[in-house]
C-alpha positions in Angstrom: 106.8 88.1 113.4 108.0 89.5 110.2 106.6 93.1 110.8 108.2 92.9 114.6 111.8 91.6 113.1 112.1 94.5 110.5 111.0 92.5 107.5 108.0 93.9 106.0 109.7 94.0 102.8 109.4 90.1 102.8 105.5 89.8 103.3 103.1 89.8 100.4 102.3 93.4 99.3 98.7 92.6 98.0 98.0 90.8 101.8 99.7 92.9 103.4 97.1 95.9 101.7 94.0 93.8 102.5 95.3 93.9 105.9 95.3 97.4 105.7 91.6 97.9 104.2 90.0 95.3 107.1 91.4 97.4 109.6 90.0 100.3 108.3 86.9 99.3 107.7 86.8 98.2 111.1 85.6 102.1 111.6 82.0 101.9 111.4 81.9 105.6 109.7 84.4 104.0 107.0 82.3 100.8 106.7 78.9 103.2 106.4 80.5 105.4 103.7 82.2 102.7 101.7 79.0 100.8 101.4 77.5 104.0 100.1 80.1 104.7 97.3 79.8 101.3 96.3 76.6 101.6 95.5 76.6 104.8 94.2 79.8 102.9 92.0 77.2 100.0 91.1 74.2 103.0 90.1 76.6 104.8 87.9 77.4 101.0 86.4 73.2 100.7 86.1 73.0 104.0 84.2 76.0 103.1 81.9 74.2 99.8 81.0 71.0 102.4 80.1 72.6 104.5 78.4 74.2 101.4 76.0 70.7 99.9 75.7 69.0 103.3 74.6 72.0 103.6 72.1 70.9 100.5 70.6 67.5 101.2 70.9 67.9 104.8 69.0 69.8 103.0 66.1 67.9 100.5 65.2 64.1 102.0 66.4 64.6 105.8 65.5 67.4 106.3 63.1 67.8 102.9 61.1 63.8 101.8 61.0 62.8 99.9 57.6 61.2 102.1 55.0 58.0 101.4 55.2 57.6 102.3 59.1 59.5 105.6 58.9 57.4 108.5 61.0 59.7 111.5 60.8 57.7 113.1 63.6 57.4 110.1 65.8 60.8 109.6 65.4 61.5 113.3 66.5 59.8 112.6 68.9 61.2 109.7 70.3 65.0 111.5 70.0 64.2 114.0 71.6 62.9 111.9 75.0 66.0 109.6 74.6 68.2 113.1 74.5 66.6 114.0 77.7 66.6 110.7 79.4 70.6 111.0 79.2 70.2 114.4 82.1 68.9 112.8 84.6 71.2 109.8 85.4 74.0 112.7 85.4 71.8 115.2 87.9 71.5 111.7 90.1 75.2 110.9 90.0 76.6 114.8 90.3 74.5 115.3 93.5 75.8 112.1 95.1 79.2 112.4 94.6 78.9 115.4 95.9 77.5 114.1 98.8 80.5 111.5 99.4 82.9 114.1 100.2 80.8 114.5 103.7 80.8 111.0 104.2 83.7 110.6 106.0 85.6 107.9 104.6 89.0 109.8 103.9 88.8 112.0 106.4 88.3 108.8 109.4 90.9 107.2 107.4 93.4 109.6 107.3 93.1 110.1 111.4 93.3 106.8 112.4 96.8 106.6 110.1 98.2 109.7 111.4 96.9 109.5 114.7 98.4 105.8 114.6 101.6 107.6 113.7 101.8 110.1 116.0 100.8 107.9 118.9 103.2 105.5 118.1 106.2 108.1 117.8 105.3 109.8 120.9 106.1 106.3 123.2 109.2 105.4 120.7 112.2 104.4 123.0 114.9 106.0 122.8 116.8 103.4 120.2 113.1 103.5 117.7 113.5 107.4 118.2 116.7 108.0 117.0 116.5 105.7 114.2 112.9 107.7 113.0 114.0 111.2 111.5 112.0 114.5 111.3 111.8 114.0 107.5 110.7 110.5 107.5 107.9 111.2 109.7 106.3 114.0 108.2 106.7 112.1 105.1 104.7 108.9 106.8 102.1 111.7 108.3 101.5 113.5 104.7 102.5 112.1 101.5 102.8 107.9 102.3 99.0 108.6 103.9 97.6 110.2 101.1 99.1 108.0 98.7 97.8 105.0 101.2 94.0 106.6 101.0 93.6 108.2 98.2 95.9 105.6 95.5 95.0 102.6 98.0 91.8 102.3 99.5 89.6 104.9 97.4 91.3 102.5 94.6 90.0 99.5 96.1 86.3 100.8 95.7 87.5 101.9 92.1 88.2 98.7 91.2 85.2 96.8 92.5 83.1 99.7 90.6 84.8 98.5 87.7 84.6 94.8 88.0 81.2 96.2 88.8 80.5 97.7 85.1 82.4 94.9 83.1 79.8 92.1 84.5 76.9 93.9 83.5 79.0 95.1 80.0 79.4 90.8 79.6 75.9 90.0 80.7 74.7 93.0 78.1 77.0 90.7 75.3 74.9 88.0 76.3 71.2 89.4 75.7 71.6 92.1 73.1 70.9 89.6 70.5 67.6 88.6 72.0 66.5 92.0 72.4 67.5 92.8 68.8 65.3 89.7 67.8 68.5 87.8 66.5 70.5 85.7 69.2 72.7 84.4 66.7 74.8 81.4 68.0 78.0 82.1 65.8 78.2 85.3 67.2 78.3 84.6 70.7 82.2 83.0 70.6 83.6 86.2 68.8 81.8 88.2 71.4 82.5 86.3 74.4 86.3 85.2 73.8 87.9 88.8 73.4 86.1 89.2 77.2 87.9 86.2 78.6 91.4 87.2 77.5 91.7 90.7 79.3 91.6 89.2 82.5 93.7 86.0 82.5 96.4 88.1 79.9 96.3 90.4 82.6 97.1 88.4 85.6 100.1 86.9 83.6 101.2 90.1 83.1 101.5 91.2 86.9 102.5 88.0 87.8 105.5 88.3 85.8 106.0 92.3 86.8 105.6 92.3 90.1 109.4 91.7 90.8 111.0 93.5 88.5 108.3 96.7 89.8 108.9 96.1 93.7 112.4 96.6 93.2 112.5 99.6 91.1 109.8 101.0 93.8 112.4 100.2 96.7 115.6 101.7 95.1 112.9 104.7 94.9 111.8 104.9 98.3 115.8 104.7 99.4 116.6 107.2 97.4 113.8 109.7 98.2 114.3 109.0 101.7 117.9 109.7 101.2 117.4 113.3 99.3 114.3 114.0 102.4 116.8 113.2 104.9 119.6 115.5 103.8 117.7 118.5 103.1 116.6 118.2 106.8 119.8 117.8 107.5 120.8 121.0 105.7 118.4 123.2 107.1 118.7 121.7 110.8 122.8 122.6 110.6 122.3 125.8 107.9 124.6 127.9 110.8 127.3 125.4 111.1 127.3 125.0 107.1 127.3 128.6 106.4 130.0 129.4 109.3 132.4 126.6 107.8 131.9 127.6 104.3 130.5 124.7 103.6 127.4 125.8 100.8 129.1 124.5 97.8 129.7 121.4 99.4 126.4 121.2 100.3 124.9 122.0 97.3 127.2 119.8 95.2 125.9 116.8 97.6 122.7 118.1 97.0 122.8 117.8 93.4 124.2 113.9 93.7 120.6 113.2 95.9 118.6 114.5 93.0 120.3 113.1 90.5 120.3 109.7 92.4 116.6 109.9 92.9 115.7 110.9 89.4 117.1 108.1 88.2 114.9 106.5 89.7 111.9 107.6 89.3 112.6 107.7 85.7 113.2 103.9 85.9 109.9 103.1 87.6 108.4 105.8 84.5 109.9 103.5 82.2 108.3 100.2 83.8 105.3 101.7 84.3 104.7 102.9 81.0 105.4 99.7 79.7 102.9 97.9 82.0 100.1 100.7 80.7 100.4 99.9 77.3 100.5 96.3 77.3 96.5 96.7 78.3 96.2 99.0 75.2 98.0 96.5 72.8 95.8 93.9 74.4 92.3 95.6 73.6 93.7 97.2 70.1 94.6 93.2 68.9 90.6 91.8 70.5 88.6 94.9 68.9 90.5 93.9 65.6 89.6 90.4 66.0 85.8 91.7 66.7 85.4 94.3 63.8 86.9 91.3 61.5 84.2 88.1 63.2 81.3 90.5 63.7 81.9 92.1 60.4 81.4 88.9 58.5 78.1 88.3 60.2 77.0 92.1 59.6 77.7 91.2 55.7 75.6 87.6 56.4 72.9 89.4 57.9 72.7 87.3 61.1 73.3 90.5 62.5 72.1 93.9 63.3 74.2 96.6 62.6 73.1 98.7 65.8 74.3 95.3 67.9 77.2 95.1 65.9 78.1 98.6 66.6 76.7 98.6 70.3 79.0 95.5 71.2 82.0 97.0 69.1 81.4 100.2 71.5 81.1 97.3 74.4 84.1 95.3 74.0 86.1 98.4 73.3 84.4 99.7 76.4 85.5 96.2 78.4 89.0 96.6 77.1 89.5 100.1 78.4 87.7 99.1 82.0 90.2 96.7 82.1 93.2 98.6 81.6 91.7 100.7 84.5 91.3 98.0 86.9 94.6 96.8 85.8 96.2 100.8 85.9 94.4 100.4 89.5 96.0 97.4 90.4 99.4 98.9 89.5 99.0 102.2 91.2 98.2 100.5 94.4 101.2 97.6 94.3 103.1 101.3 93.6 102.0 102.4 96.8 103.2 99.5 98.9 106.4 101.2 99.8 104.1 103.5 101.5 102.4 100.8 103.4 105.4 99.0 104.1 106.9 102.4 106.0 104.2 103.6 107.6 103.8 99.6 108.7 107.9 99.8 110.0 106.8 103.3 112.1 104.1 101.9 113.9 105.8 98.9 115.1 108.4 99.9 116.2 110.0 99.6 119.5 107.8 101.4 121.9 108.3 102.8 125.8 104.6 102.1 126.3 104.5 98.6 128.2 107.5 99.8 130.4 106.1 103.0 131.5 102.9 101.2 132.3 104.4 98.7 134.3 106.7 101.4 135.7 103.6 103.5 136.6 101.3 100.3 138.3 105.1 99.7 140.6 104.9 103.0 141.9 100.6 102.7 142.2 102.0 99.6 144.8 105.2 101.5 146.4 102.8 104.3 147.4 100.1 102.1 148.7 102.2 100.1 150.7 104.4 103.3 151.9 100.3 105.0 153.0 99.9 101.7 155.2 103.6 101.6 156.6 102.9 105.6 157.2 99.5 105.1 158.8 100.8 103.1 161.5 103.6 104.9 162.7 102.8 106.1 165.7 105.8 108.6 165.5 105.2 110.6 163.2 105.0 114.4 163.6 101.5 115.7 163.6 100.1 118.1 161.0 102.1 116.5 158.3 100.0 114.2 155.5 101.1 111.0 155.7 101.5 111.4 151.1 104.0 114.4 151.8 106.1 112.4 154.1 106.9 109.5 151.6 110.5 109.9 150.6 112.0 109.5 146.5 113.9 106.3 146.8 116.6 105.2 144.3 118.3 102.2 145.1 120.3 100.1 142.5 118.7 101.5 139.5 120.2 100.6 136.4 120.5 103.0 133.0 121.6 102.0 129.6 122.1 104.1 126.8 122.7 102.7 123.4 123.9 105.1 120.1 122.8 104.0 116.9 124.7 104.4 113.5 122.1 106.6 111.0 124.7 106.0 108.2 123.4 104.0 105.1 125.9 101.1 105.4 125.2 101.0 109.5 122.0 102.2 110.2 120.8 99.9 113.3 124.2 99.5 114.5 124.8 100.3 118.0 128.3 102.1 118.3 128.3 103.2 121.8 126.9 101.6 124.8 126.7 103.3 128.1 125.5 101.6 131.7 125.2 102.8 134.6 124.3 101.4 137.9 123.7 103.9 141.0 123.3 102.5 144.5 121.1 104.3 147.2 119.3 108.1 147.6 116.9 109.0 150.0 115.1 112.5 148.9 112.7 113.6 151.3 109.6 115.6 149.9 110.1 119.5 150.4 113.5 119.7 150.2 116.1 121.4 147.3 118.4 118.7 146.2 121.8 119.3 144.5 123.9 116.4 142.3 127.4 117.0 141.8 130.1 114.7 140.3 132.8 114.5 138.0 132.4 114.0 134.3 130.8 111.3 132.9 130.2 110.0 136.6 126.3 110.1 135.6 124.6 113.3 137.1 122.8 113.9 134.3 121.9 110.3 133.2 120.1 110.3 137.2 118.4 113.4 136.8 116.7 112.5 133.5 115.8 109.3 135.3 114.1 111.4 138.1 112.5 113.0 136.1 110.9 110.4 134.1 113.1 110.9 130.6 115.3 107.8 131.0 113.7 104.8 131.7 115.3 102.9 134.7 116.0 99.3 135.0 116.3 98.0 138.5 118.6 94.9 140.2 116.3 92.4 141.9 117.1 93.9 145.1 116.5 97.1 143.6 114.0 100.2 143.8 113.0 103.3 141.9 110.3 104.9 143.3 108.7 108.6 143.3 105.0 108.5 144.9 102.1 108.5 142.1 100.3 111.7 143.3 103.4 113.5 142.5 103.7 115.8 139.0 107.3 115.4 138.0 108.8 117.9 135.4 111.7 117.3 133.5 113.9 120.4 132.4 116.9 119.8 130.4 119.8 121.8 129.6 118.6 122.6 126.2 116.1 125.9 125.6 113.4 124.1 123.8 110.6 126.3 122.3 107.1 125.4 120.2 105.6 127.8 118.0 103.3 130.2 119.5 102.9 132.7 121.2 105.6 133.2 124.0 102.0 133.3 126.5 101.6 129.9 125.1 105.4 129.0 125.5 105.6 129.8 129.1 102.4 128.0 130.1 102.7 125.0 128.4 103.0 122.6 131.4 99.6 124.6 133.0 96.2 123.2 132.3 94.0 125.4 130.2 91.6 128.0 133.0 94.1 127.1 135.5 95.1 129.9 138.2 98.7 129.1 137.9 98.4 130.5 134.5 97.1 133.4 135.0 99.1 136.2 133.1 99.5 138.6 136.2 101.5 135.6 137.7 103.3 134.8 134.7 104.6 138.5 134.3 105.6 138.5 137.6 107.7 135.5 137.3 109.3 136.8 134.3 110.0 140.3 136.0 111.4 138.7 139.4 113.9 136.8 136.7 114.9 140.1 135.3 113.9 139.4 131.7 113.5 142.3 129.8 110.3 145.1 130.6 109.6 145.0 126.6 110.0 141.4 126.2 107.2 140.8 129.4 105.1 143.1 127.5 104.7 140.5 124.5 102.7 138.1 127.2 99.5 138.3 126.7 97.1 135.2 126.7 95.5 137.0 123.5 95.6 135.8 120.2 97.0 138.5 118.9 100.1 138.2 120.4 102.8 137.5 118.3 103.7 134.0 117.4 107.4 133.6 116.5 110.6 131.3 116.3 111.5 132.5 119.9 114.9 130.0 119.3 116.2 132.0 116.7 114.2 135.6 117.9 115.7 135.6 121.5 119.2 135.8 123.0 120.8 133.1 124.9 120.5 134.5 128.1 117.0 135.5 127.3 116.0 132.0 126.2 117.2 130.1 129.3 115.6 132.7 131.7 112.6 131.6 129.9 113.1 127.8 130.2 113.2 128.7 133.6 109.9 130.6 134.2 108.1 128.2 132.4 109.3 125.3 134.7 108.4 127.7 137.9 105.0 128.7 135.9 103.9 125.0 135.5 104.5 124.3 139.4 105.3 120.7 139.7 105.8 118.8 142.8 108.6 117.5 141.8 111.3 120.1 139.5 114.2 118.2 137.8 116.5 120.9 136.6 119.6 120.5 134.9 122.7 123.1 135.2 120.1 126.0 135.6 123.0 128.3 136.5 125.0 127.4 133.6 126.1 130.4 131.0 124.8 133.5 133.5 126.7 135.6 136.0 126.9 135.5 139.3 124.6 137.9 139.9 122.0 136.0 137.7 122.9 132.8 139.1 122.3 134.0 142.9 118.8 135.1 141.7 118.3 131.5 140.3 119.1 129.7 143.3 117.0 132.5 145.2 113.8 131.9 143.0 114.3 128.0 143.6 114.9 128.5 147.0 111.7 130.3 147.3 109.4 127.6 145.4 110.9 125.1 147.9 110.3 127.4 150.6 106.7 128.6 149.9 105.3 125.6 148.0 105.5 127.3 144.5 106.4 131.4 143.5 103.6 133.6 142.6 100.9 132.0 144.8 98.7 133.1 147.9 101.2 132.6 151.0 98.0 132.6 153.3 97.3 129.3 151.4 101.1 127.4 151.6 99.5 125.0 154.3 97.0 123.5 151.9 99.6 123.4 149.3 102.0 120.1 149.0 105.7 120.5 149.6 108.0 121.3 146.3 111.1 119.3 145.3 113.8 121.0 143.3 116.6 118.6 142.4 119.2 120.2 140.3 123.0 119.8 138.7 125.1 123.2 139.3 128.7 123.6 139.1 128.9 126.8 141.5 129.5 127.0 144.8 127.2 129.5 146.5 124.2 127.5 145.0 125.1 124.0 145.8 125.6 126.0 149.7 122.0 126.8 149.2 120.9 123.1 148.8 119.2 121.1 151.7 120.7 118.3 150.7 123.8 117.7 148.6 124.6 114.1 146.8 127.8 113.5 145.4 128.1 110.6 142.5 131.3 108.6 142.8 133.0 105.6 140.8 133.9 102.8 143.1 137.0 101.0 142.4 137.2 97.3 142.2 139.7 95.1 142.1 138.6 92.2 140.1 137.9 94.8 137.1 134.3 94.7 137.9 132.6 97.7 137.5 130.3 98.2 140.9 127.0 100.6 141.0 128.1 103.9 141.0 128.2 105.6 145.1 126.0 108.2 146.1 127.6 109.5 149.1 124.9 112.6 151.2 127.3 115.4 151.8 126.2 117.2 155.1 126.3 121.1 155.0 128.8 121.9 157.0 130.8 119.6 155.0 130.2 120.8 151.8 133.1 123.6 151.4 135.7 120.0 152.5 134.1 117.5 150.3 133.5 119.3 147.0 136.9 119.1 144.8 137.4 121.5 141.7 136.8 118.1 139.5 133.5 118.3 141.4 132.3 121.3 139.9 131.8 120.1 136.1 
């Protein structure tokens, strides 16, 4: 509840991170993999613990042995196989690490967060979208992942490694007296009692920090998102700035971000090196209190000095494993903002459910539809029943809601649009014109056709577009990906599809008049050059394109807005020609032999000239009603007949 009502910032960090490590160690490559580093942590611990018991061993058998058993050669000897001993646990530990990389925890870890994250972005409605910027996602996607695996989970195994070595550093406290021959009993409280105050010191410690350090780490986040967001911002509107003079402006607001998040991150330096050396002050004051206890029994001679000095080495050993676990701890709780965001982009309000009920409707509408079709009894022969069922719109209700991206707003909606449209019957095979007056809501109905504006329907009412049909979506704007322009224009075809083959794809291009050298760039090789065809093409060059590729990816269904806009008359007859023809023909550039087996093509288009909306088989015109009472009524869509299109179209029409 407190993830799905925008609070994550209330909810336990530390649970919140175990959260995070169950579910991905719910991957069974993950799960394999992390057992293996742990026990290639717990081997490393093993050969640590060999290592301090053949230091002890070479103290006091080889080096410090009484006078009378002294065997220079033996003892030679006996370095010189201890020396060797030490290569081997490092050959065994090199190779295995090594080895980890392939293992596939990092990798299966990183692509179930960014896949996560791009899943969820790409079914954000339209509020979740807007409120989710460019910067902030490639931030989630990059850095807040790699700081989530790498300072998060990998730490997690860290730390158990650790907790790991400091057991079997305490349980070596406990025995090296009785393998040195004297297990002492004073001893044992001044070795045991340093060990027990690193860990409860240190969980008074982040007890007491954690508040203090989650704020710091918040103010941080907000003000690297801030200095993220307005750099994007910057390059995004570099024309505008630069046009308007604008640079020093920007820069001197640029400078303010910086500043703002340096001071900051100097803040949370500050804290954090304060939190570091508390450890150090910690094991500095225990090894003092050691040298001083086991000193006295070195001087007694209830003790060895090869144990004294082994454990001295141990404890100081202990103290520094815990200022790692606890330098662990700290660098994971500083990665919580990460969590927390990347947590806030995948929950957020998601399309998804709609478009899947939306889908299983229209699944029923078409069923039902087959049926009704299959028992008429008048229906003209040689027709599938699928291309006879009609697009229905009928009471379908839009709203569109603006949200404040300000600091002081963000979430606020400050403009709220509904519409409400009442009835339009689109047969299949047919080229459909909307026209209107401004704001009346052609636009907001063709995005709905073509499936980029979710509809909402009255009780009474219906959307429906038969399943089987592909819909495509082209709005105004010229939209390009980067690639090659090959891969530009056939981006709604299926890879080793006919319809994008390159002779076709020329062809398209040619019959739009692009330019001869500009058709000589397609080529479905890879070395064809990839550029940023947005900045790289003119206007009129771009939206020809837009164009082509729409006619290249051959949809049953073409949602087109203005596609006349900004050309000449000349260019816009051609348009309305080319669109007439892939009504006409079932698609351009394809076999007319073949046009029966093909299924009929919708075109459904805004224009505000004439001559092309004369072209159009069927013309709707969107109209406010008025009402008396101040209600405001579904919006009418009145058919407009051809011969009556010249009387019914006003000037205010044309817009």
């Amino acid at each position: 509840d407190q993830i799905l009502n925008r609070q994550v910032q209330d909810i336990n960090p530390f649970g919140l991170f175990f959260e995070f490590v169950k579910l991905v160690y719910d991957d069974p490559t993950v799960a394999k993999g992390s057992v293996r580093l742990l026990f290639v942590g717990q081997l490393e611990n093993a050969f640590g613990l060999l290592q301090l018991v053949m230091s002890m061993f070479m103290v006091d058998h080889v080096l410090l042995v009484p006078e009378e058993l002294r065997n220079p050669s033996r003892q030679t000897t006996m370095l010189c196989i201890l020396t060797g001993i030490t290569f081997i646990p490092q050959a065994v530990m090199h190779t295995l690490r090594y080895m980890s990389f392939s293992w596939g925890v990092v990798g299966k870890t990183r692509m179930k967060l960014a896949s996560g994250l791009m899943n969820a972005f790409l079914f954000f409605d339209d509020t979740a979208r807007t409120d989710v910027d460019a910067g902030a996602l490639v931030d989630s996607m990059t850095i807040d992942t790699d700081m989530l695996i790498k300072g998060g989970y990998m730490n997690f195994l860290v730390v158990c490694q650790l907790l790991g070595r400091i057991l079997l550093c305490v349980l070596f406290q406990l025995v090296a007296p009785i393998l040195s021959g004297k297990p002492g009993a004073p001893i044992f409280s001044a070795r045991m009692l340093p060990m027990l105050v690193f860990p409860v010191f240190m969980g008074l410690l982040m007890w007491a920090r954690v508040g203090p350090t989650r704020a710091l780490l918040s103010v941080r986040l907000q003000k690297q998102r801030h200095l993220v967001a307005a750099v994007h911002e910057i390059a995004n509107n570099f024309r505008l700035i630069a046009d308007f003079g604008r640079r020093q402006w920007c820069m001197d607001q640029h400078q303010d971000n910086v500043q703002a998040y340096g001071k900051a991150d100097r803040e949370v330096a500050e804290l954090s090196c304060n939190n570091v050396y508390f450890m150090k002050w910690l094991t500095l004051f225990a090894v003092s209190a050691y040298v001083i206890l086991g000193g006295i029994d070195v001087i007694e001679g209830t003790l060895n000095t090869g144990v004294f000095l082994t454990c001295l080495k141990v404890l100081t050993k202990v103290g520094a494993l815990w200022g790692q676990v606890y330098a662990k701890f700290l660098e994971t709780f500083n990665n919580a903002p990460a969590l927390e965001r990347i947590v806030e982009t995948i929950n957020k309000h998601s399309d998804m459910r709609t478009r899947m009920e939306l889908s299983r409707r229209q699944h029923t509408y078409t069923d039902k539809a087959l049926m009704d079709l299959g028992q008429d009894r008048d229906a003209k022969p040689g027709t599938a029943f699928q291309d006879r069922i009609p697009i229905v719109v009928q009471y379908v209700r839009m709203n569109m809601h603006a949200m404040a991206t300000s600091k002081d707003r963000a979430g606020e909606c400050v403009r709220e649009t509904n519409m409400v449209y009442d009835e339009m019957r689109i047969h299949q095979g047919k080229l459909v014109c909307l026209i209107g007056k401004r704001g009346m809501g052609k636009s907001a109905l063709l995005r709905i056709l073509g499936g980029a504006q979710l509809p909402q329907t009255d009780p009474d009412g219906v959307f429906f577009i038969p399943s089987h049909l592909r819909v495509l979506h082209v709005p105004a704007e010229d939209m390009f990906i980067k690639g090659s322009l090959y891969e530009n224009l056939t981006l709604g075809v299926q890879p080793g599809h006919s319809d994008g083959d390159p002779a076709r794809v020329r062809d398209i291009c040619t019959r739009l008049k692009l330019p001869m050298d500009l058709i000589e760039t397609i080529k479905p090789e890879t070395a064809s050059p990839s550029l940023s065809w947005a900045e790289t093409l003119s206007g009129s060059e771009k939206h020809m394109l837009v164009i082509a590729r729409a006619l290249i990816a051959n949809p049953e269904v073409l949602c087109i807005h203005k596609p006349t806009l900004h050309v000449n008359d000349s260019t816009a007859e051609n348009i309305t020609t080319l669109l007439r023809e892939f009504v006409d023909q079932r698609g351009i550039g394809l076999p007319r032999q073949d046009r029966h087996l093909r299924r009929p093509r919708t075109c459904i288009m805004t224009s505000t000239r004439l001559r092309s909306i004369m072209k159009a088989d069927a013309v709707f015109k969107i109209a406010a009603r008025v009402d008396r009472e101040g209600k405001k009524p579904p919006c009418s869509i009145i058919e407009i007949s051809r011969d009556r299109i010249e009387k019914e179209i006003t000037q205010e029409d044309l817009h």
